[in-house]
N, CA, C and O atoms as a Tinker XYZ file with bonds, in Angstrom:
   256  protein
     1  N     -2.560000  -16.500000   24.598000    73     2
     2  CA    -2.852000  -16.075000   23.228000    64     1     3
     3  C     -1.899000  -14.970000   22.783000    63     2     4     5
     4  O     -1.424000  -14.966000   21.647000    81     3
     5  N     -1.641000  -14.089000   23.638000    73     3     6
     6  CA    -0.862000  -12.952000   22.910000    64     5     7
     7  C      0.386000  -13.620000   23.082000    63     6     8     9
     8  O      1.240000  -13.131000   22.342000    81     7
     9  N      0.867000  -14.698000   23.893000    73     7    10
    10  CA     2.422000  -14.778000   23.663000    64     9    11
    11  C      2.551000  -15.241000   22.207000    63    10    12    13
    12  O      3.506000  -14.869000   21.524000    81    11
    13  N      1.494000  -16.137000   21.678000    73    11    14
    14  CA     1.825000  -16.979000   20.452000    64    13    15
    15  C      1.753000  -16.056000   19.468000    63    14    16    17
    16  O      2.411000  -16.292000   18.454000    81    15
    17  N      0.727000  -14.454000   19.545000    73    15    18
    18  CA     1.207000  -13.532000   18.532000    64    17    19
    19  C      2.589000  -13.286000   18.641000    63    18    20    21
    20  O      3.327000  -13.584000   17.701000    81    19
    21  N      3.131000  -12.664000   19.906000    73    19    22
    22  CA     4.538000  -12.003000   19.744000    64    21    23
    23  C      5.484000  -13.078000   19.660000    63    22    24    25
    24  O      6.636000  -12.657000   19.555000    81    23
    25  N      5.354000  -14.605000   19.675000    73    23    26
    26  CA     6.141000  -14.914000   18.906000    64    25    27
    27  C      5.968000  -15.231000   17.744000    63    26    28    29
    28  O      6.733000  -15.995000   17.154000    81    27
    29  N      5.182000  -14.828000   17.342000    73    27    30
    30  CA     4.719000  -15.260000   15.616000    64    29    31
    31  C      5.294000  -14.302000   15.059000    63    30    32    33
    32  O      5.751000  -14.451000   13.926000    81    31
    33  N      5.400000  -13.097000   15.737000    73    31    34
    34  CA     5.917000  -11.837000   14.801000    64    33    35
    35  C      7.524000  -11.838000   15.144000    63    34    36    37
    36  O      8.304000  -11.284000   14.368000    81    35
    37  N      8.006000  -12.517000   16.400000    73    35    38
    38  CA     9.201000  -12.509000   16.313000    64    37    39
    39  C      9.479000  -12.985000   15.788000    63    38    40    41
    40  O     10.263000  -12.390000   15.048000    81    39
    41  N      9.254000  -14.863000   15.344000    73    39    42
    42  CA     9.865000  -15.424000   14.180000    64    41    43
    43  C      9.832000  -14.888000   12.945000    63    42    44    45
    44  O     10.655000  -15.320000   12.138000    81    43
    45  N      8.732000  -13.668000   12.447000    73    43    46
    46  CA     8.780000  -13.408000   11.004000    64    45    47
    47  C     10.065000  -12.181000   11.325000    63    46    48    49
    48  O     10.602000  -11.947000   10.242000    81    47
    49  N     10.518000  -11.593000   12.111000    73    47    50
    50  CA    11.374000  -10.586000   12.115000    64    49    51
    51  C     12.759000  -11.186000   12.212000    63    50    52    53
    52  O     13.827000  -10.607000   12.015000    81    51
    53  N     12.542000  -12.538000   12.575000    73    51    54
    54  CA    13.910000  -13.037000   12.458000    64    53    55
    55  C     14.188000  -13.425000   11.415000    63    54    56    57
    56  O     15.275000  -13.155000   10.905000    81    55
    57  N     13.386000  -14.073000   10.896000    73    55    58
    58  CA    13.323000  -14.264000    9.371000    64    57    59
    59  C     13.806000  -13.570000    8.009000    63    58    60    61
    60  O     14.535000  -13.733000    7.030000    81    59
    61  N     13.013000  -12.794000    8.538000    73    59    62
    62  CA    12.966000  -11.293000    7.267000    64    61    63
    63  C     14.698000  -10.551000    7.094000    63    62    64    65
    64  O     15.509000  -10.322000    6.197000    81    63
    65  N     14.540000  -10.345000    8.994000    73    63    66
    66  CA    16.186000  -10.168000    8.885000    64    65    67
    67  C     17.526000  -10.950000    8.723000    63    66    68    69
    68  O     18.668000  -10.493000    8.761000    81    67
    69  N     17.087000  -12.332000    8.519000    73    67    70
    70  CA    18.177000  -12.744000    7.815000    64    69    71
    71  C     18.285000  -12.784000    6.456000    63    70    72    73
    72  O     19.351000  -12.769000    5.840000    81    71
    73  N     17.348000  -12.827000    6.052000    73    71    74
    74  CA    17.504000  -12.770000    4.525000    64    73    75
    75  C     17.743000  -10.796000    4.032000    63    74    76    77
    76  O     18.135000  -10.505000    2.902000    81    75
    77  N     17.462000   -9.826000    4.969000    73    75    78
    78  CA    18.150000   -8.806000    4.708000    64    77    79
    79  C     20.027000   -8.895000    4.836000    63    78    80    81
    80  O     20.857000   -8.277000    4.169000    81    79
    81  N     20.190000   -9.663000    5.684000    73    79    82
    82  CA    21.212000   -9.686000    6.522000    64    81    83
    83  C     22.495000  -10.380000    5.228000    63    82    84    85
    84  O     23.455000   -9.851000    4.668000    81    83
    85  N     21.929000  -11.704000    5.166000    73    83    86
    86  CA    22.486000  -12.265000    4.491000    64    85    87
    87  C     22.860000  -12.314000    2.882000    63    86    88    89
    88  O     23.881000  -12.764000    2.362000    81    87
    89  N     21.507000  -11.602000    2.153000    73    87    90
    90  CA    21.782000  -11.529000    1.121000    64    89    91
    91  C     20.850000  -10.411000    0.579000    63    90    92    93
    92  O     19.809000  -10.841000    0.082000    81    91
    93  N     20.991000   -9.242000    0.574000    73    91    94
    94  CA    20.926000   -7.632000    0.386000    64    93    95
    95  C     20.263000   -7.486000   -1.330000    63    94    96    97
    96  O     19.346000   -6.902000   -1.906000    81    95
    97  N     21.247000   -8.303000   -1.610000    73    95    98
    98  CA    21.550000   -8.282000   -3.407000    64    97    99
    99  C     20.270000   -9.043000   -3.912000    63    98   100   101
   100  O     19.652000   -8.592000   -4.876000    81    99
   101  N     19.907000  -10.065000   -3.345000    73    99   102
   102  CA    19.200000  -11.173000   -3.854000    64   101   103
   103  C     17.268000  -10.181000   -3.220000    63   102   104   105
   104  O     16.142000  -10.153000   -3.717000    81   103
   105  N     17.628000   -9.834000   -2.502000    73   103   106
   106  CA    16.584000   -8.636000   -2.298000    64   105   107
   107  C     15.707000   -7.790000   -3.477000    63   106   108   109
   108  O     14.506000   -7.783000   -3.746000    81   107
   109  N     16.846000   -7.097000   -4.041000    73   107   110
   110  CA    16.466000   -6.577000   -5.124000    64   109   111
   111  C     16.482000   -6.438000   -6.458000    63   110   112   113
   112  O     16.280000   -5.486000   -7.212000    81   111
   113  N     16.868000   -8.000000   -6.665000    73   111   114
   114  CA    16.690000   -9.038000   -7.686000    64   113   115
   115  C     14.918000   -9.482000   -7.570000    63   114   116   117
   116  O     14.093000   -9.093000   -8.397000    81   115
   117  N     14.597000  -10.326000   -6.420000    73   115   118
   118  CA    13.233000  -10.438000   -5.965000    64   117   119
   119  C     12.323000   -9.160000   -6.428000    63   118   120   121
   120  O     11.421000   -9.218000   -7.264000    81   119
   121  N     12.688000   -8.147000   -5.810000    73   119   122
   122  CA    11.943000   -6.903000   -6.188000    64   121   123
   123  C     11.418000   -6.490000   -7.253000    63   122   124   125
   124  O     10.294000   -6.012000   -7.407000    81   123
   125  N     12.290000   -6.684000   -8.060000    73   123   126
   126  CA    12.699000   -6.326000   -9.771000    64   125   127
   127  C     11.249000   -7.429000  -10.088000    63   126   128   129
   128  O     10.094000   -7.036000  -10.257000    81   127
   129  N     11.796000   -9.070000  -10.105000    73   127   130
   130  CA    10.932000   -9.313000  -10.623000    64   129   131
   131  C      9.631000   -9.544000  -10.165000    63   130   132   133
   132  O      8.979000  -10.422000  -10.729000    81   131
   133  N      9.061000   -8.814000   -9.101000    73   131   134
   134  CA     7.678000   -8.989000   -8.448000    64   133   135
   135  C      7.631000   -8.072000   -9.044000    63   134   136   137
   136  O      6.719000   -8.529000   -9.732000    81   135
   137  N      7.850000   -6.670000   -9.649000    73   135   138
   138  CA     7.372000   -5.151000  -10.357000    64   137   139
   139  C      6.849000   -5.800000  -11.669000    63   138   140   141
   140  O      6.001000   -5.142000  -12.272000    81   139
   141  N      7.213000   -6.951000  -12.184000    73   139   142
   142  CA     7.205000   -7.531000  -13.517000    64   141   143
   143  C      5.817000   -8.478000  -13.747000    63   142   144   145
   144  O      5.318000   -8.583000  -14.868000    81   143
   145  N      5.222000   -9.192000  -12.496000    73   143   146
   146  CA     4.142000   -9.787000  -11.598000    64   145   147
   147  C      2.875000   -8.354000  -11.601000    63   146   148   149
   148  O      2.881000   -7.304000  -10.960000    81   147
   149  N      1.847000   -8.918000  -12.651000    73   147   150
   150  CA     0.683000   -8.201000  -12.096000    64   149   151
   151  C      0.167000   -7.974000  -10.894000    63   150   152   153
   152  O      0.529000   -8.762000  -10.021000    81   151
   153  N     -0.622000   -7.072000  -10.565000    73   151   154
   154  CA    -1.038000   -6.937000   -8.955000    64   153   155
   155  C     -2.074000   -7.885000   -8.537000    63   154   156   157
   156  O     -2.386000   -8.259000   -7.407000    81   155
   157  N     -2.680000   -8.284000  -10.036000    73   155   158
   158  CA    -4.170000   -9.536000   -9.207000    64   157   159
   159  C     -3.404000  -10.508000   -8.659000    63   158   160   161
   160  O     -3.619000  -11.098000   -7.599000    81   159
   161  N     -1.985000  -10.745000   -9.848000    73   159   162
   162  CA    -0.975000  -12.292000   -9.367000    64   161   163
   163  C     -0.471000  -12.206000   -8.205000    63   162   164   165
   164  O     -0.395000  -13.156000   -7.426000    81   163
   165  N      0.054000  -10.678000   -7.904000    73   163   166
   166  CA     0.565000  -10.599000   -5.808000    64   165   167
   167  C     -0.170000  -10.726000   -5.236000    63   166   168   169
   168  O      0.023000  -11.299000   -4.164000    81   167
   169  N     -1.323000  -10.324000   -5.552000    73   167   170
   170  CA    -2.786000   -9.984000   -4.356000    64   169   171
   171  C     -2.833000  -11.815000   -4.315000    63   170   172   173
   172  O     -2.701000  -12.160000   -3.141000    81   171
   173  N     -2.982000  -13.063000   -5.270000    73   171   174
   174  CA    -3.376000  -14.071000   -5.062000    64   173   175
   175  C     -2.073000  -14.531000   -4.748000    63   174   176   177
   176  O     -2.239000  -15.416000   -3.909000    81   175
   177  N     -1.230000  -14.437000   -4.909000    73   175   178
   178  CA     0.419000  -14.738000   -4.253000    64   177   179
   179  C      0.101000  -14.844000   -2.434000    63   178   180   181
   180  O      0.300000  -15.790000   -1.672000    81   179
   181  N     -0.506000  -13.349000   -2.138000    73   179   182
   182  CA     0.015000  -12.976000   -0.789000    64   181   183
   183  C     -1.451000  -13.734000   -0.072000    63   182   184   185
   184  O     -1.190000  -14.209000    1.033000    81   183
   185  N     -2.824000  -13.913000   -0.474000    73   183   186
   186  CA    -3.714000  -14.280000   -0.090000    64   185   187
   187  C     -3.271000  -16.067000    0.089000    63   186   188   189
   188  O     -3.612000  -16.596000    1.147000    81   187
   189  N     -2.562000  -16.885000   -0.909000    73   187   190
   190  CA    -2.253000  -18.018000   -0.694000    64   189   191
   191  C     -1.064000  -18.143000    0.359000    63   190   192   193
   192  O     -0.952000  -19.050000    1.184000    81   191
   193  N     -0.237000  -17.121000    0.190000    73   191   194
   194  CA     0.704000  -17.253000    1.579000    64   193   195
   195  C      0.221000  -17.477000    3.266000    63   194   196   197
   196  O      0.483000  -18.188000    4.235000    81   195
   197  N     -0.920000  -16.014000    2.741000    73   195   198
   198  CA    -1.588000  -15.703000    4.107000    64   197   199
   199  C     -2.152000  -17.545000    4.929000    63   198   200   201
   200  O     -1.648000  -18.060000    5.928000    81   199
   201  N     -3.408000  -18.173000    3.974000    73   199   202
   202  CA    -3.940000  -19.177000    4.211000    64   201   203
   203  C     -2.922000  -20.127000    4.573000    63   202   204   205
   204  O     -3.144000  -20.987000    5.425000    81   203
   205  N     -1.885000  -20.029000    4.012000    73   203   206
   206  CA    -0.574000  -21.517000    3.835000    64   205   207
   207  C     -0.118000  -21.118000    5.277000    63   206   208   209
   208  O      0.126000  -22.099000    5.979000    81   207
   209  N      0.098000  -19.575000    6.044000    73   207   210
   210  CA     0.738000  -19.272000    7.319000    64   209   211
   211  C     -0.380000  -19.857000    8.310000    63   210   212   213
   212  O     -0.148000  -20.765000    9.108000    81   211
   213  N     -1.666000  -19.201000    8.154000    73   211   214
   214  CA    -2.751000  -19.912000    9.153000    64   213   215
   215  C     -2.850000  -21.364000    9.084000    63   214   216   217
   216  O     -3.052000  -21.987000   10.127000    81   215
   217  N     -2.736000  -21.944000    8.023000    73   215   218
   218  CA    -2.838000  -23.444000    8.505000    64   217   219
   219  C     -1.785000  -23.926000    9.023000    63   218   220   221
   220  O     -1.986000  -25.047000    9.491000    81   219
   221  N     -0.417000  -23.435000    9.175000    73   219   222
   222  CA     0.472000  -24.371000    9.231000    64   221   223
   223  C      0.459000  -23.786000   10.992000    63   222   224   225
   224  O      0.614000  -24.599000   11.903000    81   223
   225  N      0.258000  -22.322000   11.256000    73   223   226
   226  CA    -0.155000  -21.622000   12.887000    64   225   227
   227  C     -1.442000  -23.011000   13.627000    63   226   228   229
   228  O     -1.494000  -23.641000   14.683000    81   227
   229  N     -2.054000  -22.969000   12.721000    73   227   230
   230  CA    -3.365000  -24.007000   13.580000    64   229   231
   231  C     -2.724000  -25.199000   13.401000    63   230   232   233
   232  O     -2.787000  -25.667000   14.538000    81   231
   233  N     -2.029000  -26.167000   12.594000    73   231   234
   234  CA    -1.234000  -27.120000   12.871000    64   233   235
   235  C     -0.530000  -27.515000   13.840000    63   234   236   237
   236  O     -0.305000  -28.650000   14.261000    81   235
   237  N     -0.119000  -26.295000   14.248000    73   235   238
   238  CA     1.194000  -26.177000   15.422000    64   237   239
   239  C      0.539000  -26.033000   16.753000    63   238   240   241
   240  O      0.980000  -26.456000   17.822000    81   239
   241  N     -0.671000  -25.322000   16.532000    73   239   242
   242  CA    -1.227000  -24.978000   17.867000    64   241   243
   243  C     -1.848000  -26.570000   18.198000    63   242   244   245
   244  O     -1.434000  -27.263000   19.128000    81   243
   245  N     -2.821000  -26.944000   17.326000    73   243   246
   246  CA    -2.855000  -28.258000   17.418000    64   245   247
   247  C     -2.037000  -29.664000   18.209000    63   246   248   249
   248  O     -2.444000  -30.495000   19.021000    81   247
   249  N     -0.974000  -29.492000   17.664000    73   247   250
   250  CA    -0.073000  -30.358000   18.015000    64   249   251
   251  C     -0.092000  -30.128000   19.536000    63   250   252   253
   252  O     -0.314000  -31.162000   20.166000    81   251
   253  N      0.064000  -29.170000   20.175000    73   251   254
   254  CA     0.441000  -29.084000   21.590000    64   253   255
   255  C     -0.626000  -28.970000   21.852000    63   254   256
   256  O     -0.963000  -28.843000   23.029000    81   255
């Protein structure tokens, strides 16, 4: 169980850092317009992300 956390968090750190890595600019373009995004619309943004990450985690665990 804990390996599948630490790699769950490694893939999001690999992640995250390529898109720091790769495109810096496009960062805070994103930024800009999430400040422009009410907070109920992020809060239901990040709550549908959250659910969309757990199902696709229990998918995977599934499979194997």
């Amino acid at each position: 169980m804990i390996e599948t956390i630490i790699l769950a968090i490694g893939l999001v750190l690999i992640v995250e850092g390529l898109v720091y890595a790769l495109a810096p600019s496009l960062i805070e373009q994103m930024l800009a317009a999430l400040r422009d995004i009410p907070p109920e619309a992020r809060r239901l943004m990040g709550l549908l992300a959250m659910v969309i990450g757990l199902v696709l985690v229990w998918i995977a665990k599934a499979a194997l």
